[in-house]
ROPATI-898136 format. One record per atom (N, C-alpha, C): residue in three letters; x, y, z. Coordinates in steps of 0.05 Angstrom, whole numbers, plus 5000, padded with zeros to 4 digits. Layout:
ALAXYZ ...
//
This chain:
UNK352915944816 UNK350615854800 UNK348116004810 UNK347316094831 UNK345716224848 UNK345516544834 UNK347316544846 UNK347416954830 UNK348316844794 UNK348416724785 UNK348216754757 UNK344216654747 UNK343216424763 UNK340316404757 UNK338916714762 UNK339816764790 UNK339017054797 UNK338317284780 UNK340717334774 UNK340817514759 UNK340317364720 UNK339617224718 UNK338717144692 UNK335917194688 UNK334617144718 UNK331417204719 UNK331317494725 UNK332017584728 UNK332917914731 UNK332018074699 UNK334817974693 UNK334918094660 UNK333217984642 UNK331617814642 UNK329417634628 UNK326817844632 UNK326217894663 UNK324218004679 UNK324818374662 UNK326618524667 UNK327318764660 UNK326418764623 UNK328118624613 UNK326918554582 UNK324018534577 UNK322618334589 UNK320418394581 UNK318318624586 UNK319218754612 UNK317819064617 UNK318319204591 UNK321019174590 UNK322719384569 UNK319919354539 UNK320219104537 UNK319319074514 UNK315719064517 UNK314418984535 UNK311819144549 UNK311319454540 UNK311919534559 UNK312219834554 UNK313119954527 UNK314619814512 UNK315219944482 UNK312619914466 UNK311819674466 UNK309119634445 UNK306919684456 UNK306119844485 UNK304719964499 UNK304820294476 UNK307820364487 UNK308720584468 UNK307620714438 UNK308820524428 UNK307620514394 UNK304920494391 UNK302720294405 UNK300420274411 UNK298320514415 UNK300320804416 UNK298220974427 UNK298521184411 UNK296521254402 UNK296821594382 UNK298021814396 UNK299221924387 UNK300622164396 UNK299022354403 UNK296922384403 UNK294822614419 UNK295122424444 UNK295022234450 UNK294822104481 UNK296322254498 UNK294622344519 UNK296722504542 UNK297822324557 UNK297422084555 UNK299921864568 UNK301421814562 UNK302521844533 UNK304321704516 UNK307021804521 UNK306822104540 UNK309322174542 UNK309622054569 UNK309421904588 UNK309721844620 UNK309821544605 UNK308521424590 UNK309921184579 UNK312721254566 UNK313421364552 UNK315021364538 UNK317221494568 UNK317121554579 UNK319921584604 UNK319621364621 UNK317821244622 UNK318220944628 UNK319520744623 UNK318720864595 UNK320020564573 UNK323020684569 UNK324220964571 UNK327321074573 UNK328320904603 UNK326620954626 UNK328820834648 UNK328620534646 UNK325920404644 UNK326320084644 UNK328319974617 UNK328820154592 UNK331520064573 UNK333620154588 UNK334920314602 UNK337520374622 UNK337420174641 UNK335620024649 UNK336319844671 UNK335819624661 UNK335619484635 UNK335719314629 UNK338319304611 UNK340319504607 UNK343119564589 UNK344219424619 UNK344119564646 UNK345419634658 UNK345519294678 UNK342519154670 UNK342318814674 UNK344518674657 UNK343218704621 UNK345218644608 UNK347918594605 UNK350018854610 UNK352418894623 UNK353118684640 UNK352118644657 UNK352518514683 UNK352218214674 UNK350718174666 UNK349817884658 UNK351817804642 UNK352617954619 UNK354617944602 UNK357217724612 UNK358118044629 UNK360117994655 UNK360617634669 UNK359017674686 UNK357917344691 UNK358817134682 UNK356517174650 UNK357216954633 UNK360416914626 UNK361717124621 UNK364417064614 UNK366516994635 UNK366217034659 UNK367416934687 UNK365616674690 UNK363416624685 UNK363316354687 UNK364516054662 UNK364316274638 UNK365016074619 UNK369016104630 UNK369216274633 UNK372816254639 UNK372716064664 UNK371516044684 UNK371315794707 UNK371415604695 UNK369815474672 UNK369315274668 UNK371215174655 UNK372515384632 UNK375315264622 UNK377815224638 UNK377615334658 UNK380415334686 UNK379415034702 UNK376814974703 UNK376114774712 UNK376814504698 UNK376714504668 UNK376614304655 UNK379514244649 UNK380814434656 UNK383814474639 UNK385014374676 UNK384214484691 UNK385614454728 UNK384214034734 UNK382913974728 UNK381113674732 UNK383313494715 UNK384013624693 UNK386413394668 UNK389613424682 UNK389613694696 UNK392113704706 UNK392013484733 UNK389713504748 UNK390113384770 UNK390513064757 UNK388612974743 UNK388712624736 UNK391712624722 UNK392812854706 UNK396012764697 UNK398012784715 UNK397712904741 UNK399512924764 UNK399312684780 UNK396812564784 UNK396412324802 UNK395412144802 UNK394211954819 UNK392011754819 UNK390111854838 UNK391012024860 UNK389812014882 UNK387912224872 UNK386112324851 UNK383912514842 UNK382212384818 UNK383112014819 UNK381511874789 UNK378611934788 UNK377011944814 UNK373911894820 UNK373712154807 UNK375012404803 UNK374212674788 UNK373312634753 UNK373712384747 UNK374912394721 UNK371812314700 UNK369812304730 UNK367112294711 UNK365712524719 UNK366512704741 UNK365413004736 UNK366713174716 UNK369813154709 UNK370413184682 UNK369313134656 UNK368512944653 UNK366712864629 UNK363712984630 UNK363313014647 UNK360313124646 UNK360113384640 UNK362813594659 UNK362713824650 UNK363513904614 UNK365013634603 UNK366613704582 UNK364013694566 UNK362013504567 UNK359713384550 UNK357213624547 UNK357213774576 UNK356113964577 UNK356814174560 UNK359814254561 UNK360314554545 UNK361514354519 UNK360714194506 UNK362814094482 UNK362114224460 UNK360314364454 UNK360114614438 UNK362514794437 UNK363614894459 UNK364815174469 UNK368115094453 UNK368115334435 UNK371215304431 UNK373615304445 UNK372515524470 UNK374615594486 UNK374615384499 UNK373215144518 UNK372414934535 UNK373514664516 UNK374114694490 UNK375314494476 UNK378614564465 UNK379114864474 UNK381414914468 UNK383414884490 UNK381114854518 UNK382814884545 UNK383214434545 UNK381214394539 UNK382414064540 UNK384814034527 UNK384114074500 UNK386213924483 UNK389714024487 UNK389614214506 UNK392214324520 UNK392814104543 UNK391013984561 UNK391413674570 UNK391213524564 UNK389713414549 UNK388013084550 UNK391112934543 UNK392912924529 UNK394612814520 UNK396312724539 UNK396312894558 UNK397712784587 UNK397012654606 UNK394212644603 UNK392812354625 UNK393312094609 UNK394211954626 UNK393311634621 UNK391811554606 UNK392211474582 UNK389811354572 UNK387511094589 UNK389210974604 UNK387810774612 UNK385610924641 UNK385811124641 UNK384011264660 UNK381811284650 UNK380411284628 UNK378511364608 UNK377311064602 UNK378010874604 UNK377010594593 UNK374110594612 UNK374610624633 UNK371810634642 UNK370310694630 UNK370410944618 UNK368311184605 UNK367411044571 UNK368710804564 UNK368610734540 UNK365910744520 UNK363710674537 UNK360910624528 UNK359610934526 UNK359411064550 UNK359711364547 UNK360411484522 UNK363011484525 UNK364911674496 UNK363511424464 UNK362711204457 UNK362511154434 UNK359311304433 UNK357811224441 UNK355411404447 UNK355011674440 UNK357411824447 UNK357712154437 UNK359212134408 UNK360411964404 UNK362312014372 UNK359812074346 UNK360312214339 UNK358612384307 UNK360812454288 UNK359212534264 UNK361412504245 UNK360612854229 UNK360913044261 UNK360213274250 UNK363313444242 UNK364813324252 UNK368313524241 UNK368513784260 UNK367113694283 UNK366713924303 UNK369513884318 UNK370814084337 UNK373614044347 UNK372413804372 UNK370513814378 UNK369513694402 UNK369613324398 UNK368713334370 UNK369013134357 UNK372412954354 UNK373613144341 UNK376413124325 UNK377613024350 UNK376813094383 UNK378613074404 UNK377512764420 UNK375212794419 UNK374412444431 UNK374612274407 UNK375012314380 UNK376112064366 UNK378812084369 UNK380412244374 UNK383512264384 UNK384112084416 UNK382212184424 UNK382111954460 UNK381611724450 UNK379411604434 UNK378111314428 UNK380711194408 UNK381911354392 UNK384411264383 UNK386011124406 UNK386811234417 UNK389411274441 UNK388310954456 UNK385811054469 UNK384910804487 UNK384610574473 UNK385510544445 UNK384610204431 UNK386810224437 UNK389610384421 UNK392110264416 UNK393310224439 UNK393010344463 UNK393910284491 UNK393510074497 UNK390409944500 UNK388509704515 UNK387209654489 UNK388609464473 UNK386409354449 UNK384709174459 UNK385408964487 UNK383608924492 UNK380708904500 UNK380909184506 UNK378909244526 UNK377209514508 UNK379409604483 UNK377309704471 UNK376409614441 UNK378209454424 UNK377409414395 UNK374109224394 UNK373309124421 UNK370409074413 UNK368809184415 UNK369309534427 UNK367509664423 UNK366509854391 UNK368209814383 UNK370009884360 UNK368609744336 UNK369209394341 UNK367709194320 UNK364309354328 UNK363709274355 UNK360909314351 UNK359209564342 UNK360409784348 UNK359410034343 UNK359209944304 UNK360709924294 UNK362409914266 UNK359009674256 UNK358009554268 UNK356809244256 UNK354809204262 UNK353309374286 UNK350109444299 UNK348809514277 UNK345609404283 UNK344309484261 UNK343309884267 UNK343309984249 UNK342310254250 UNK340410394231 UNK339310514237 UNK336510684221 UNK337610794201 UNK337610794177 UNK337910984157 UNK337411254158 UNK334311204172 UNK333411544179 UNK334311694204 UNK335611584219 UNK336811624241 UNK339011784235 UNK340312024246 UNK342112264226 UNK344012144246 UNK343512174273 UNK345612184292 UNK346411864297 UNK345411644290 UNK346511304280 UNK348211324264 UNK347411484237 UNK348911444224 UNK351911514220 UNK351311784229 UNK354211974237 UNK355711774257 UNK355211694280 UNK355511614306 UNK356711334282 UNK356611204272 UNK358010904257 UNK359611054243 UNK359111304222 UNK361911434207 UNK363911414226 UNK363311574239 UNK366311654258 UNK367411424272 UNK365911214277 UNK367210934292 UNK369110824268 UNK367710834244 UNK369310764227 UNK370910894211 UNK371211184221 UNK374211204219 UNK376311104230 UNK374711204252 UNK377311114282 UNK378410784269 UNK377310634268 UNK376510364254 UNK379510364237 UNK378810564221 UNK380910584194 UNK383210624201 UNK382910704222 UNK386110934233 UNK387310734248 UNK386310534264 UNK387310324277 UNK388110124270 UNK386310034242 UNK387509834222 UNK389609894203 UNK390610194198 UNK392810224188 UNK394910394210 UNK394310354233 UNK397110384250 UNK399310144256 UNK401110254243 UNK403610104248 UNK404009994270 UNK403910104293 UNK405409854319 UNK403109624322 UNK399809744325 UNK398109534332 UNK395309494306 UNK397509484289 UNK393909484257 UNK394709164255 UNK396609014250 UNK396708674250 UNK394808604267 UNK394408694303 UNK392508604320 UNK389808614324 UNK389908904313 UNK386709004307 UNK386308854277 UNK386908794267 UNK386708594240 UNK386008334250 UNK386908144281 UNK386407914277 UNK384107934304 UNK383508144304 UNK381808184327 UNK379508164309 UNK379708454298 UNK377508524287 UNK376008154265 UNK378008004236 UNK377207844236 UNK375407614255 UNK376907544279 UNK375607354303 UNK372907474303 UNK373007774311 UNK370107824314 UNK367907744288 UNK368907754273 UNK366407694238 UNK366107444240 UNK367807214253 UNK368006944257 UNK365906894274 UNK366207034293 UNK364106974316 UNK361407064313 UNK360907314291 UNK358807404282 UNK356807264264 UNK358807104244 UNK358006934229 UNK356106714251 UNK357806544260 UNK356806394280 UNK354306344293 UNK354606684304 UNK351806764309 UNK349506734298 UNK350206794279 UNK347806884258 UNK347306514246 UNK349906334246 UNK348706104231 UNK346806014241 UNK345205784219 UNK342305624227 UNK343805364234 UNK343205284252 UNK343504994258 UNK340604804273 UNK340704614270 UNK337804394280 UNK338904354301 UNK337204354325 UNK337504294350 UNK337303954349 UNK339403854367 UNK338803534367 UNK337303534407 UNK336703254402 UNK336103124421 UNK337803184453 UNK340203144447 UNK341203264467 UNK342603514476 UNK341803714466 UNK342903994455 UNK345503984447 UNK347003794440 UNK349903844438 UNK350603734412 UNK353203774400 UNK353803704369 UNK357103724368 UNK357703594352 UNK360803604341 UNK361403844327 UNK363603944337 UNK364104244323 UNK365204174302 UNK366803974294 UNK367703904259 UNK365303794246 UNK363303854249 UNK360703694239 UNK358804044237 UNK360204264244 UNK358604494238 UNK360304674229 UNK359104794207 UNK361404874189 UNK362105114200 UNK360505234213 UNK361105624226 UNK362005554249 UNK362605304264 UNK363705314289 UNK366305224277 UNK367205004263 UNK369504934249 UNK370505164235 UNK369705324222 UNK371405484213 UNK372905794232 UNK370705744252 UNK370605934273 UNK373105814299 UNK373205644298 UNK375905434309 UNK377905564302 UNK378605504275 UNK381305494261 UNK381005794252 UNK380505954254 UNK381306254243 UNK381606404273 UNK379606344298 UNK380906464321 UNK383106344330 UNK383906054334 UNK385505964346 UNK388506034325 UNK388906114303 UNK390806204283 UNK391306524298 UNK389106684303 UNK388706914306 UNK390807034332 UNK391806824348 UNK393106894379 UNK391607104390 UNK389907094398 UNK388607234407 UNK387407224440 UNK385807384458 UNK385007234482 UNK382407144487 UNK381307004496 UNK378706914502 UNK377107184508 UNK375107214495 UNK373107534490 UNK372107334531 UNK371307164537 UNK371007274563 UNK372707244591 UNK375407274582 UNK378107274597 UNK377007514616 UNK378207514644 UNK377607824661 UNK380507894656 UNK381008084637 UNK383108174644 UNK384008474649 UNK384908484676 UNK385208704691 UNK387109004663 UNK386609174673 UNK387909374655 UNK391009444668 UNK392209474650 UNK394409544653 UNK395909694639 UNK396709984669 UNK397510224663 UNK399410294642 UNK401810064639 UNK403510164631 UNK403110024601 UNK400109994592 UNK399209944561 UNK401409604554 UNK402909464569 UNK404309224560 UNK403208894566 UNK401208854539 UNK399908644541 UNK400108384524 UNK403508364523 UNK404608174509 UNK405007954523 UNK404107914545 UNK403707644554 UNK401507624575 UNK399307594555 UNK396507504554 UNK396007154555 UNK393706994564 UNK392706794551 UNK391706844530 UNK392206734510 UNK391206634482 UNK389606384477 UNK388106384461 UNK386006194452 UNK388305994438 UNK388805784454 UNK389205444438 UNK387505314407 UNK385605324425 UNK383405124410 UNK380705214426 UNK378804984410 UNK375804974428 UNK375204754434 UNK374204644454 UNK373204394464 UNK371004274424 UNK373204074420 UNK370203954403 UNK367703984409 UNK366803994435 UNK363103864439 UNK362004274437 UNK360204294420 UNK358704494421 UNK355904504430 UNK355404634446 UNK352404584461 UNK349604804447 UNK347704804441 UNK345304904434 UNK343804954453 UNK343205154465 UNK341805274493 UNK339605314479 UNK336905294499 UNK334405394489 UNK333305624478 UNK331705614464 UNK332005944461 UNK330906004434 UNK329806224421 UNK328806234406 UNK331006304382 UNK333306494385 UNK335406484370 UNK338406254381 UNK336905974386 UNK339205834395 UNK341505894394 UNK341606024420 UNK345205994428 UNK346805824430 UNK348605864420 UNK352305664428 UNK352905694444 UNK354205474456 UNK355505514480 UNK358005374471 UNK360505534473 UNK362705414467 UNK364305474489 UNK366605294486 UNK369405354512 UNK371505284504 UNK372905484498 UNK376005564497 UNK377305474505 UNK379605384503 UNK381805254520 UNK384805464510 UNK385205594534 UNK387705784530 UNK390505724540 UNK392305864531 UNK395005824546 UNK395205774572 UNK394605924592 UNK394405864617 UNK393405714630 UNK391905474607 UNK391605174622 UNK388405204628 UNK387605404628 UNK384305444634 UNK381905464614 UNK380005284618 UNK378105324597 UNK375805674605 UNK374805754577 UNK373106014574 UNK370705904572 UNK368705954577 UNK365405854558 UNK365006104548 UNK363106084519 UNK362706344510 UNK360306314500 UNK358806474500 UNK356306414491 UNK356006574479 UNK354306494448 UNK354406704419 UNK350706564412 UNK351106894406 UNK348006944414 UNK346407134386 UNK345007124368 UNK344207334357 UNK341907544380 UNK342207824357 UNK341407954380 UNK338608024371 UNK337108234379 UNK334608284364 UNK334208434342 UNK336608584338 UNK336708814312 UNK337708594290 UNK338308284291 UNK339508124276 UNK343608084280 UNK345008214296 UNK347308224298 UNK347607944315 UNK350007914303 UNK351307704324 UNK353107874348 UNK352207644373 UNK353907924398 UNK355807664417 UNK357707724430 UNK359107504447 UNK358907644474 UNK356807594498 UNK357707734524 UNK359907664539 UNK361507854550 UNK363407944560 UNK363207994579 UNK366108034602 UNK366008204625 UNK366208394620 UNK366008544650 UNK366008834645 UNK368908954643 UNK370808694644 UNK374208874644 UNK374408844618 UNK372608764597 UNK373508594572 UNK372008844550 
//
């Protein structure tokens, strides 16, 4: 990086003499008895700025070939082991950096398929953040990962999925808008995959349940609390998640490598008593009661763009 800044201020510095000295050149009538000692000036400072050029050239293309042996050597190490995972966010940074470069997206997509999906769940908020709906290869390949990481870990990714898909966004905003296209493809592609589109179907519903919720008006009583068969978005919000088998949105549940999450706690029911927290968009406070005998509290909250949101852990 040193001798490439180096020599970048080099050839920057040589160019502009070059180009000094030319319109010095042209600038002077041909009776000028200088114009010829300019003009062999301006011959050697263009030979040593060819001869910068060249070189710089050079450089660039030994550094851009580093960078693809780097990006393509970082996916081999995370698909050979565990013992190189902490690499797997200087990977992303360098990928985010060159995600323009064809060759830097042609050297991934010769790995990415062989790392773990569940290595990447970290990076979840990161990668929805970059998704656009430009049909760039750079593109085509992190909605191919954000694929992979729902159907692996639906639970840990289809609510990033609902929310990206249901945030409020700018009309005039180019890169919002794009950035919700492409979630909702992915969206599309998940709801009609065969092994896991039934789950992302009763996922995705629970979430509009809980959105609704959010968003309902209810009167605060006397003692912040109320009968949930006495409120119609918590009652109906009952009986469509607890149908749904689904897990409590704030369960911690650890990830697991080998993608097999068929025996989860699932949502039972909800405690009848619903509570009203203070607040200017009064929150719910509700609690789950799951298979494993343990109650959830969940608190559903509108947000300030107007969305309904459910906080979560960070494994969730």
């Amino acid at each position: 990086m040193e001798d490439f800044r180096r020599l970048s201020k080099l050839r920057e510095r040589k160019y502009q003499e070059a180009r000094g000295l030319d319109a010095l050149y042209k600038s002077l009538p041909k009776s000028d008895p200088t114009r010829n000692g300019i003009g062999r000036s301006l011959a050697r400072a263009t030979q040593w700025y060819k001869i910068d050029d060249e070189e710089y050239k050079r450089t660039v293309s030994a550094r851009n070939e580093f960078v693809n042996q780097s990006l393509e050597n970082y996916l081999k190490s995370l698909a050979a082991c565990d013992e190189f995972d902490n690499c797997l966010v200087r990977f992303f940074a360098l990928w985010l950096e060159h995600s323009e470069s064809i060759p830097a997206n042609e050297a991934v997509s010769r790995q990415i398929d062989a790392v773990a999906s569940w290595k990447f769940v970290g990076l979840l908020n990161q990668m929805m953040s970059r998704l656009l709906n430009d049909g760039s290869n750079f593109q085509a390949l992190l909605s191919n990962l954000m694929r992979r990481i729902c159907s692996d870990h639906p639970y840990h990714g289809y609510q990033h999925i609902f929310a990206s898909c249901n945030g409020s966004v700018d009309k005039q905003d180019e890169k919002a808008c794009g950035r919700r296209e492409a979630t909702q493809r992915v969206a599309a592609q998940l709801h009609g995959d065969q092994k896991g589109g039934g789950l992302f179907k009763r996922v995705w519903d629970a979430s509009v349940t809980y959105h609704l919720l959010a968003n309902s008006k209810v009167e605060r009583t006397k003692s912040g609390k109320l009968s949930l068969q006495k409120f119609t978005a918590a009652r109906d919000m009952n009986e469509k998640v607890s149908q749904a088998k689904i897990p409590p949105a704030t369960l911690n549940l650890e990830l697991r490598p080998a993608g097999d999450y068929n025996h989860v706690p699932i949502i039972v029911r909800f405690r009848e008593e619903i509570s009203i927290a203070s607040g200017v968009s009064a929150p719910k406070i509700l609690t789950a009661r799951a298979t494993d005998g343990n109650q959830y509290k969940q608190l559903v909250s509108r947000c300030k763009d107007g969305t309904g949101c459910i906080p979560v852990t960070d494994s969730l």
